[in-house]
LUMFITI-738172 format. One record per residue (C-alpha): x negated, y, z negated. Coordinates in steps of 0.1 Angstrom, whole numbers, plus 5000, padded with zeros to 4 digits. Layout:
BEGIN
XYZ/...
end
This chain:
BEGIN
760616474960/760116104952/762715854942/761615554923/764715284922/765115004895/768414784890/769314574860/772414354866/775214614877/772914904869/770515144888/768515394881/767015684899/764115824884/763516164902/759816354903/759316664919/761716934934/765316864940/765917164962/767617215002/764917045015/765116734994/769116674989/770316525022/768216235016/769016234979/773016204992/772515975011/770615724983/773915834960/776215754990/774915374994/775115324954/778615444953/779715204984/777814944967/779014664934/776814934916/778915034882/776415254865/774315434882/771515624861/769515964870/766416034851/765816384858/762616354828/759816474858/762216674877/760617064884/763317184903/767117114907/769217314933/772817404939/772717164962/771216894944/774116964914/776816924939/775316614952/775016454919/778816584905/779816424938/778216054928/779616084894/782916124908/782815894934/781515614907/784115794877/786915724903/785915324910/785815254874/781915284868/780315594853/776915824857/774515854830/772116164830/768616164811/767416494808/765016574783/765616954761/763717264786/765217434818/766917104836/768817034804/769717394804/771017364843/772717074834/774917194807/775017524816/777217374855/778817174824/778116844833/777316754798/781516754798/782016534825/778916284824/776916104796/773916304789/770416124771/767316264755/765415984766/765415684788/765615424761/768615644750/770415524783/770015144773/773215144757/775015274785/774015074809/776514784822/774614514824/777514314820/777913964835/779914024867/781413774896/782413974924/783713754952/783813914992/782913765021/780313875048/780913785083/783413585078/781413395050/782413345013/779613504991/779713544950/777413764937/776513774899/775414034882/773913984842/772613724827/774213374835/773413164800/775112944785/778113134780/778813264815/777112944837/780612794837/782513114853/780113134878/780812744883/784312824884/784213114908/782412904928/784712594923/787912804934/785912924966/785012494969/788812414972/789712585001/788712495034/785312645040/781912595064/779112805042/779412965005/776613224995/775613244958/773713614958/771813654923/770313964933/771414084901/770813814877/767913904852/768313564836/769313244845/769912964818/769112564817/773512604818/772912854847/770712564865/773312264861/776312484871/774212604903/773612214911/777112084908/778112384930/775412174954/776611904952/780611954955/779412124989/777611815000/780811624990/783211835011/780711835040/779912235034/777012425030/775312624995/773212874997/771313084968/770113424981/768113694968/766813534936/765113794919/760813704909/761813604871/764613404884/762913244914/760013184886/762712954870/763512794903/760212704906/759412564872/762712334872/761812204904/765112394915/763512544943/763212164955/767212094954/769112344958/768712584991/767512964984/766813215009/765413545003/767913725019/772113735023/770913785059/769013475062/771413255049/774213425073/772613345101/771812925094/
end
């Protein structure tokens, strides 16, 4: 069976071709079992070119709905009318899950919400954003960031991995994050830009000023 992953802000989705069956499961749990440790709030299954689905693949997927039900985010199943629809309602998960026709259907439930979701890794202060930072929501992540800027601090990590757009607002609020870390002797970093955001970067001459790094991983380790 093949998995094809996509993610849009706080949302993935699965789209699942072939046979979901004993064989294929344990690696399909396992893909559920990293979205539902991750920031992921909605995860979605499109089950449109799925042949076959299992016992095993049902549990697996009650079990990520769950999981995600239980952390405040939800699963959303596109399963076109035939036999999979059938399966699916028929273990009643039509009951317990959102079920769509199509997958433009699922568009509505998807949370591509803005999101600021402050942790740390090793030690190190990180915000990542999920949504789109415009004009509205640049000065929460400037605020976030801000609160983080007060304390005493070495390194803050800015991870945009889930940004799908990033403002002329989103820019300036980035750069005075910059720049209060130069003023307090710190150090900013921007990390995992996605290729429409780093497209931006590069067009305002961003990618001049501020310090991105592909990865959370690189930035750790400066």
């Amino acid at each position: 069976m093949n998995v094809t992953v996509s993610q849009r802000g706080d949302t993935q989705t699965f789209a699942l071709k072939g046979r979901l069956d004993s064989e294929a499961t344990p690696q399909f749990e396992q893909q559920c079992l990293e979205v539902t440790q991750s920031d992921t709030r909605t995860l979605i299954l499109d089950l449109t070119t799925l042949e076959y689905l299992s016992s095993a693949g049902l549990r697996t997927i009650l079990s990520a709905g769950k999981v995600l039900q239980a952390k405040g985010g939800k699963l959303v199943l596109c399963v076109p009318k035939g036999l999979t629809r059938q399966i699916i309602e028929a273990a009643g998960f039509h009951k317990l899950f959102q079920v769509c026709d199509t997958l433009a259907e699922t568009d509505k439930h998807a949370t591509g919400t803005f999101r600021v979701h402050a942790h740390k890794e090793w030690d190190v202060d990180v915000l990542t954003v999920f949504g789109r930072v415009d004009a509205e929501r640049a000065p929460e992540v400037e605020a976030a960031g801000r609160r983080v800027l007060e304390t005493a601090y070495q390194k803050l990590l800015i991870n945009l991995g889930g940004v799908d757009y990033l403002s002329s607002a989103g820019l300036c609020a980035l750069l005075n994050l910059a720049k209060l870390a130069d003023a307090k002797k710190g150090r900013l970093f921007i990390c995992s830009p996605s290729p429409s955001v780093q497209q931006i970067f590069k067009m305002s001459g961003f990618d001049k000023i501020l310090k991105i790094r592909k990865t959370i991983q690189d930035a750790l380790v400066e």
